[in-house]
C-alpha distance (Angstrom), angle and dihedral (degrees) to the residues before:
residue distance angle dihedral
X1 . . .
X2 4.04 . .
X3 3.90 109.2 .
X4 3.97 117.2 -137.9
X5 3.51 125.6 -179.3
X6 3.80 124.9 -164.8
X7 3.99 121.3 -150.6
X8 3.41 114.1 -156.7
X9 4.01 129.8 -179.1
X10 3.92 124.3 -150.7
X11 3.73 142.3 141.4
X12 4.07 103.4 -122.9
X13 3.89 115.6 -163.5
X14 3.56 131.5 -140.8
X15 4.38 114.4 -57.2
X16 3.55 130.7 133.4
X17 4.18 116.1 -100.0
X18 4.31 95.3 -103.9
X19 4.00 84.6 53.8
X20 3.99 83.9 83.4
X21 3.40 133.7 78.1
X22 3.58 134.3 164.8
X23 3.73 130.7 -161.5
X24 4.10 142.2 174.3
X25 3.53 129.8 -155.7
X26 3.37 129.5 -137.8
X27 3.61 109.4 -101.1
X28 4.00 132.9 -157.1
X29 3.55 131.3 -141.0
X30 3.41 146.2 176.8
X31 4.04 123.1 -131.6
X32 4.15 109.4 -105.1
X33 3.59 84.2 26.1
X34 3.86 147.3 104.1
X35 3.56 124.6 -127.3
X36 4.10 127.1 -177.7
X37 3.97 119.9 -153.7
X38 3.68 125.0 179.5
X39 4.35 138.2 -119.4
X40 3.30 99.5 -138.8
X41 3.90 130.6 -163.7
X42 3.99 131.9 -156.2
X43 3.91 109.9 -161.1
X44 3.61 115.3 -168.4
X45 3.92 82.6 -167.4
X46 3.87 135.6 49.6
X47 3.59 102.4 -91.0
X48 3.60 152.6 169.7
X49 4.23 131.6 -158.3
X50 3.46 124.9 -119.1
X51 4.34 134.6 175.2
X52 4.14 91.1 -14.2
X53 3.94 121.0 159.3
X54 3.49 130.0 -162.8
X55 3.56 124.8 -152.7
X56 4.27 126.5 -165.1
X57 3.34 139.5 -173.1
X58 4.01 111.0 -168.3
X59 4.03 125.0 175.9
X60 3.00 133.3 -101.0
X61 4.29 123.7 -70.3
X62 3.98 86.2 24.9
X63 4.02 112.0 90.7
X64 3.93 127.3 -178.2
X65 3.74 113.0 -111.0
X66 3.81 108.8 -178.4
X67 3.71 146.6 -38.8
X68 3.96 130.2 -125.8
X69 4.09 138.2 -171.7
X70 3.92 113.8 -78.2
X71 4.15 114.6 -161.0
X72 3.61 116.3 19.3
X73 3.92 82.2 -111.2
X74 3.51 89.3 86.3
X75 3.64 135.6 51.0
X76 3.87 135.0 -158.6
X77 3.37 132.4 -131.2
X78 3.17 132.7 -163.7
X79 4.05 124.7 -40.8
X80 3.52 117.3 -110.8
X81 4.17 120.1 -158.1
X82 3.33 108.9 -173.7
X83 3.94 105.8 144.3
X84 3.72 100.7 -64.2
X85 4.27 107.6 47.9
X86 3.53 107.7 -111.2
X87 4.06 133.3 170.8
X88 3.42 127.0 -155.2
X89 4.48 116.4 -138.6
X90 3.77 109.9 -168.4
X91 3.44 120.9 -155.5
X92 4.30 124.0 -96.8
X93 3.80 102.9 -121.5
X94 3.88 87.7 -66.8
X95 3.54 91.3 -64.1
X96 3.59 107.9 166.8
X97 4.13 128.4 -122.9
X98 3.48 122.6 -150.3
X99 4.02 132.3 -177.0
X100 4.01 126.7 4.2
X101 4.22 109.7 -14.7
X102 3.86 130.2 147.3
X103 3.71 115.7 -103.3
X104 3.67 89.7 -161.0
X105 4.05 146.2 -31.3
X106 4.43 116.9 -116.8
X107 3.40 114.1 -151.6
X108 4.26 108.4 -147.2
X109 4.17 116.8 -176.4
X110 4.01 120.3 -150.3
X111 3.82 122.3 -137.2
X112 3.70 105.7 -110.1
X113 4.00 104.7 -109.7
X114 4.07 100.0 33.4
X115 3.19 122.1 153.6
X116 3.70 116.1 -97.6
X117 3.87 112.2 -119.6
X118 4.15 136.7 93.8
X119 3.47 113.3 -63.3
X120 3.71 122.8 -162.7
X121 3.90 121.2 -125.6
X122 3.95 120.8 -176.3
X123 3.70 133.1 -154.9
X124 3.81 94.3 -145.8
X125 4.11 95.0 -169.9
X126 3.59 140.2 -16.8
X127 3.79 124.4 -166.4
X128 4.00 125.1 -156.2
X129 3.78 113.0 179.7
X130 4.20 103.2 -164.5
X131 4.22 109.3 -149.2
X132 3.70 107.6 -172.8
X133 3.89 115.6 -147.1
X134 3.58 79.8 -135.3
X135 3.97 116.4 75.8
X136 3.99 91.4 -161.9
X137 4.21 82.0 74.4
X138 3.72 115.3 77.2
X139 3.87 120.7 -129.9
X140 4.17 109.7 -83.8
X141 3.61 115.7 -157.4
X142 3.81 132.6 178.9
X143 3.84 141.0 -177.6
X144 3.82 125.0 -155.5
X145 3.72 112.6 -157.4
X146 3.73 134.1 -166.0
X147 4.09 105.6 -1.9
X148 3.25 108.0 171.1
X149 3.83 130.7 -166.8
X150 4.18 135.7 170.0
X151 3.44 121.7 -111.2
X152 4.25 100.5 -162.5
X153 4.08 114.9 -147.2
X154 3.71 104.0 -152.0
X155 3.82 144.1 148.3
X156 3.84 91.1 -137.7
X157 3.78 124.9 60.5
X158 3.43 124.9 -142.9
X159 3.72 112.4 -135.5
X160 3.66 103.6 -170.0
X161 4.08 119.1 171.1
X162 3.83 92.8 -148.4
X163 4.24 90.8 63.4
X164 3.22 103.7 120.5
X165 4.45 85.4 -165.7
X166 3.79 125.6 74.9
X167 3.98 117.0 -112.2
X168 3.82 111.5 -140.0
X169 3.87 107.9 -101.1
X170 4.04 113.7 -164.2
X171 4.19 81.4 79.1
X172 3.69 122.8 104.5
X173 4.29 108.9 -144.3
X174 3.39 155.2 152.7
X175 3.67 99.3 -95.3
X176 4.17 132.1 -174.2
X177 3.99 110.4 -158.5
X178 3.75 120.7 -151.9
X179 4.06 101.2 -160.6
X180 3.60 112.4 140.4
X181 3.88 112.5 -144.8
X182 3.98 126.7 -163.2
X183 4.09 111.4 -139.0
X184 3.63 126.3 -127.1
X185 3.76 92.0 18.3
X186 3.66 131.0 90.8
X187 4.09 110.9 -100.0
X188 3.71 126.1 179.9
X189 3.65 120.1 -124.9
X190 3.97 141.9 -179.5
X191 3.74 119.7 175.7
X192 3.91 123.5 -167.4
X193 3.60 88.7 -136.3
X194 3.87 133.2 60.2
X195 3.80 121.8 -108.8
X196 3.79 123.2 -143.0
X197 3.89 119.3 -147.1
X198 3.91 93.4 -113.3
X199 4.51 91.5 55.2
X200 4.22 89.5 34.8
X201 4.32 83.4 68.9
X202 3.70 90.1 37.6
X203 3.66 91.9 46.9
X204 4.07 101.2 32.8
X205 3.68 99.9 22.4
X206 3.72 127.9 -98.7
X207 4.31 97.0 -86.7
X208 3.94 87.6 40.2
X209 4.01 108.2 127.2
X210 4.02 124.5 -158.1
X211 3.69 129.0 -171.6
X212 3.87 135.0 -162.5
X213 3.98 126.3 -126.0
X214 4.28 105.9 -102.7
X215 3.66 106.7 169.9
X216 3.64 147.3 -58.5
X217 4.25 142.0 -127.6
X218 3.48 138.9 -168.8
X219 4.27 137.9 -155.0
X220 3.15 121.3 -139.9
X221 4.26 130.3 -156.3
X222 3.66 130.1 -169.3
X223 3.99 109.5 -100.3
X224 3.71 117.3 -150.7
X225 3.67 95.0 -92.8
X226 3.96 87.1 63.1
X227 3.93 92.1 -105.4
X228 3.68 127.4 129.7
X229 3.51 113.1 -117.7
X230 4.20 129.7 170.4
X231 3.32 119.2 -101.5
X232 3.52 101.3 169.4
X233 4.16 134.4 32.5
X234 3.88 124.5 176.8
X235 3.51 119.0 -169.9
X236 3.76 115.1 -146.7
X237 4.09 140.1 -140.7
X238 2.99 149.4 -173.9
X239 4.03 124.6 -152.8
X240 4.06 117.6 -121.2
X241 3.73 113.6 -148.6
X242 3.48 113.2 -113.6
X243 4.11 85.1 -140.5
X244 3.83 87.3 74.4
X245 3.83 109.9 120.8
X246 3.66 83.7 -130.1
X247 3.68 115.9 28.9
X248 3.67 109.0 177.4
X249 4.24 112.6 37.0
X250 3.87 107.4 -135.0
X251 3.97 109.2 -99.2
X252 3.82 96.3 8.7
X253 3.81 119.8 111.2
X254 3.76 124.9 -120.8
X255 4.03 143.8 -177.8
X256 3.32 115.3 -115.4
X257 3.70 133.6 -172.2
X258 4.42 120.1 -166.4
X259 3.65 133.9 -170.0
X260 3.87 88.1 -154.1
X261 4.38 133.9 52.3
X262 3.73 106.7 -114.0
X263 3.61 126.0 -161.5
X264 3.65 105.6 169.9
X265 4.26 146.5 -12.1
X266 3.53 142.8 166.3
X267 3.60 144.0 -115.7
X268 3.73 126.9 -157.9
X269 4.36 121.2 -143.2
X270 3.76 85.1 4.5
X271 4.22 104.1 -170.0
X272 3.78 95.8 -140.8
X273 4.12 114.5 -144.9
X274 3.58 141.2 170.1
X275 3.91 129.8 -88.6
X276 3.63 120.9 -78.2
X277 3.81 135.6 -164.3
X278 3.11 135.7 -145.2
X279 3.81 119.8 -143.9
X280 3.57 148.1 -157.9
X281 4.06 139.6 169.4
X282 3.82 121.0 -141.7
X283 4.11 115.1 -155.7
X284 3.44 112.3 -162.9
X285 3.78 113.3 -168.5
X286 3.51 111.6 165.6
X287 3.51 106.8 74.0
X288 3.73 114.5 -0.6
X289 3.96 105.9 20.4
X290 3.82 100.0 -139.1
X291 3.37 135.4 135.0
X292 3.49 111.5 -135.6
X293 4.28 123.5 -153.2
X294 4.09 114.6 -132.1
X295 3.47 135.6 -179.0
X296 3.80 147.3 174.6
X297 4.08 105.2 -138.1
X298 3.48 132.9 -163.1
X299 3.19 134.3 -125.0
X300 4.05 125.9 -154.7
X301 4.26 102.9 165.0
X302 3.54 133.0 16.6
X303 3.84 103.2 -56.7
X304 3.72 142.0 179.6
X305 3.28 115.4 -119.4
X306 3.91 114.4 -141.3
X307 3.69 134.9 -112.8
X308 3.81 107.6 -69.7
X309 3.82 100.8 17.5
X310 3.30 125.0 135.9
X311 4.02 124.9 -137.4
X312 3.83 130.5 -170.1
X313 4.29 109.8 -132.0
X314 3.63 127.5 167.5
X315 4.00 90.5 -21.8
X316 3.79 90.3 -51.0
X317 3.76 129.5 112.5
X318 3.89 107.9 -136.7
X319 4.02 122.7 -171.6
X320 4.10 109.6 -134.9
X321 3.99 113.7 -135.3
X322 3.86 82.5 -150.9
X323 3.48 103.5 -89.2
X324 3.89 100.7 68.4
X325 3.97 117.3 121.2
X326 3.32 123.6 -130.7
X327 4.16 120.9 -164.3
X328 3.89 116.8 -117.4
X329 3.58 129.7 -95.5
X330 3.96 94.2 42.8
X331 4.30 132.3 82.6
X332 3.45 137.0 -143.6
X333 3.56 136.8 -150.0
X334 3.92 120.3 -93.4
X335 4.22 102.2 -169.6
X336 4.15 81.9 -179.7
X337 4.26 105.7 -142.1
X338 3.93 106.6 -15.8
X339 3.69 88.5 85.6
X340 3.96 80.9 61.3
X341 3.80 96.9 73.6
X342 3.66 108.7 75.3
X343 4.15 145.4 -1.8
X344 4.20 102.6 -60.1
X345 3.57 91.1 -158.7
X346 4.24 77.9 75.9
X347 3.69 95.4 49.6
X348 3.93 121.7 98.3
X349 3.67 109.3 -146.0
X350 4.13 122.4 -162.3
X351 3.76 128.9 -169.9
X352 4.45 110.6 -148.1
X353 3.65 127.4 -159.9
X354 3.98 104.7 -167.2
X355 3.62 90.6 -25.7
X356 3.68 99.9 -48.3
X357 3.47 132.6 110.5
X358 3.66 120.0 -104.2
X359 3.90 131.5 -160.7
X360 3.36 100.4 -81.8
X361 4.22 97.4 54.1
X362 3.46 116.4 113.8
X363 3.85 94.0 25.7
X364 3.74 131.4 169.8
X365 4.09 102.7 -102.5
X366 3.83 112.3 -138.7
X367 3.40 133.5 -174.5
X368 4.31 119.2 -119.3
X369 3.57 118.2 -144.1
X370 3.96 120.1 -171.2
X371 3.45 90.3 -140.1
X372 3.69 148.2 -27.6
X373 3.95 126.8 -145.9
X374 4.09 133.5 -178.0
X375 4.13 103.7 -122.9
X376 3.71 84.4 -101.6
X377 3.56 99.2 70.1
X378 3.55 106.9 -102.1
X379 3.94 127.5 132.2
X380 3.85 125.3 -106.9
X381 3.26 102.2 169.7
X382 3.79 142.1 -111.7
X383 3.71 132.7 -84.9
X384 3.72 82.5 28.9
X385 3.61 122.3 165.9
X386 3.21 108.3 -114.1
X387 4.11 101.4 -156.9
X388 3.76 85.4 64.7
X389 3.53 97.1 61.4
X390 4.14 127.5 109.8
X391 3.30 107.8 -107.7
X392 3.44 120.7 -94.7
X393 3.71 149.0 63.9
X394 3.64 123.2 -32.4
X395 4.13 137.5 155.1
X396 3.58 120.4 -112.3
X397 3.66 131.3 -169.0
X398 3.96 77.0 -15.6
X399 3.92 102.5 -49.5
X400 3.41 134.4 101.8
X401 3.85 116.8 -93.9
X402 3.71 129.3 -167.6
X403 4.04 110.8 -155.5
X404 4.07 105.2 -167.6
């Protein structure tokens, strides 16, 4: 077993010791290749990091090759090789991180030729010294021992849209993709690999349609407080032919339209790349004379989809509060700051495909929540309605909510 360890500076704030928790995924890789997984840390309590080592044990024919920043709440400084690998993360301008975030990404290498199978990698001990600004707190320290995770040698990637890690793109595989798609409805889609004309009917079906992201507008009315606020926003397509020698661009996200439910398919010598958006600027000159950034993002893992985006489910549109999750392999719609101006539960919202209206125009808008809780702790739900609720006072996306 090769040891690692894994130096990390941070300034951590002030949280008890059971406020931490770190995890590992399992990670996948292919032999000859790299692969990068993630130490990942769930704070029950604004935080920050401060003098933390890692400390891994990996088997034998896979070999550590670097280390690199996680959230954007952290920065990294300069690498430091000095026998054992080590990085060095200094601290944001003791900005402070609360919930689930990624402390940092590893990046391990396979020996070309190893045996497929699960391997078993180890965190052997992690130290994370807490120094409160405040010198009324007293020093908190805690070890983790012994985490272990797989790392799984194999010839055919598993593509799954509930990971919740990154896979390393820059690898050509085998691949199997788990994306469930609805039929006869419009879904959104954004693979990491391309998609040739001849695989896009294998995959989609022979009558299946798909349609790229072309632009978007907005109207705007006079509220009551003599501001100009939207009241309408059509999103517009255009359809791809499905004669294309490639059909679907690798990374870029799509429309697509089935006559059948699919759950799963495959893809052989897969070129793996990263996520690309498509973009698109809306100038609105009547009232307000702004221009106004758009774009069509894409979506790999289980992310959150920020404040103000807008996410196609079950042939609704739905508004995230910033803490909504959408599934992997699919976009959303980020209109930037026009969604700023005025109450979006009063905004009609259309999708067009070469100017006419799809299944999903004129649809109900409703509000996502990432989840809703009673003050006692228990679980209601998420994407609840909230005009069903019992009255009274519940937390949402982590405030306090009365429901009257």
């Amino acid at each position: 077993m090769k040891k690692f360890l894994l130096s990390l500076i941070a300034l951590l704030g002030v949280v008890s010791a059971n406020a931490q928790e770190l995890s590992i995924a399992d990670v996948q890789i292919v032999p000859g290749s790299q692969a990068t997984f993630a130490i990942v840390m769930n704070n029950e309590t604004e935080m920050l990091f401060r003098d933390s080592e890692f400390h891994f044990s990996f088997p034998a024919g896979i070999s550590p090759v670097g280390a690199a920043k996680g959230d954007q709440d952290l920065i990294p400084g300069d690498n430091l090789i000095d026998g054992d690998y080590r990085i060095a993360i200094n601290d944001n301008s003791g900005k402070g991180i609360g919930g689930t975030f990624t402390v940092c990404y590893v990046t391990i290498e396979a020996e070309d030729g190893l045996a497929e199978g699960t391997y078993q990698a180890t965190l052997t001990k992690a130290e994370m010294t807490a120094k409160p600004s405040a010198d009324v707190y007293d020093v908190i320290k805690k070890n983790y021992e012994n985490i272990t995770f797989n790392i799984v040698v194999t010839n055919v990637l598993t593509l799954d849209e509930n990971a919740t890690s990154e896979f390393s793109v820059g690898v050509t595989a085998n691949v199997l993709v788990k994306r469930t798609i609805k039929a006869n409805t419009w879904n959104t889609i954004a693979l990491p690999f391309a998609v040739k004309k001849d695989d896009f009917a294998t995959i989609f079906g022979s009558d299946a349609s798909v349609a790229t992201f072309d632009s978007w507008n907005a109207e705007f009315v006079e509220n009551e407080d003599g501001d100009y606020v939207p009241s309408a926003i059509t999103i517009n397509f255009k359809e791809r032919k499905t004669s294309l020698a490639t059909v679907l661009l690798a990374g870029t996200p799509y429309l697509v339209k089935t006559s059948k439910d699919i759950s799963e398919f495959t893809m052989s010598q897969a070129a793996l790349v990263e996520k690309k958006n498509v973009t698109s600027n809306f100038e609105e000159e009547e009232y307000i004379g702004e221009t106004y950034n758009g774009a069509f993002v894409s979506t790999y893992i289980k992310t959150k989809v920020p404040n103000n985006g807008l996410f196609i489910r079950d042939s609704k549109f739905y508004y995230s509060s910033g803490e909504t999750v959408l599934k992997g392999f699919r976009g959303y719609f980020d209109l930037g700051l026009v969604l700023d101006r005025g109450s979006q539960a009063g905004v009609k919202y259309s999708i067009n495909v070469d100017g006419e209206e799809t299944s999903v125009d004129g649809i109900e808008f409703v509000s996502s929540h990432g989840g809703v809780y009673t003050l006692d702790g228990k679980f209601v739900g998420r994407d609840v309605d909230l005009k069903k609720l019992q009255k009274g006072i519940y937390v949402i996306d982590g405030k306090k909510v009365a429901i009257k």
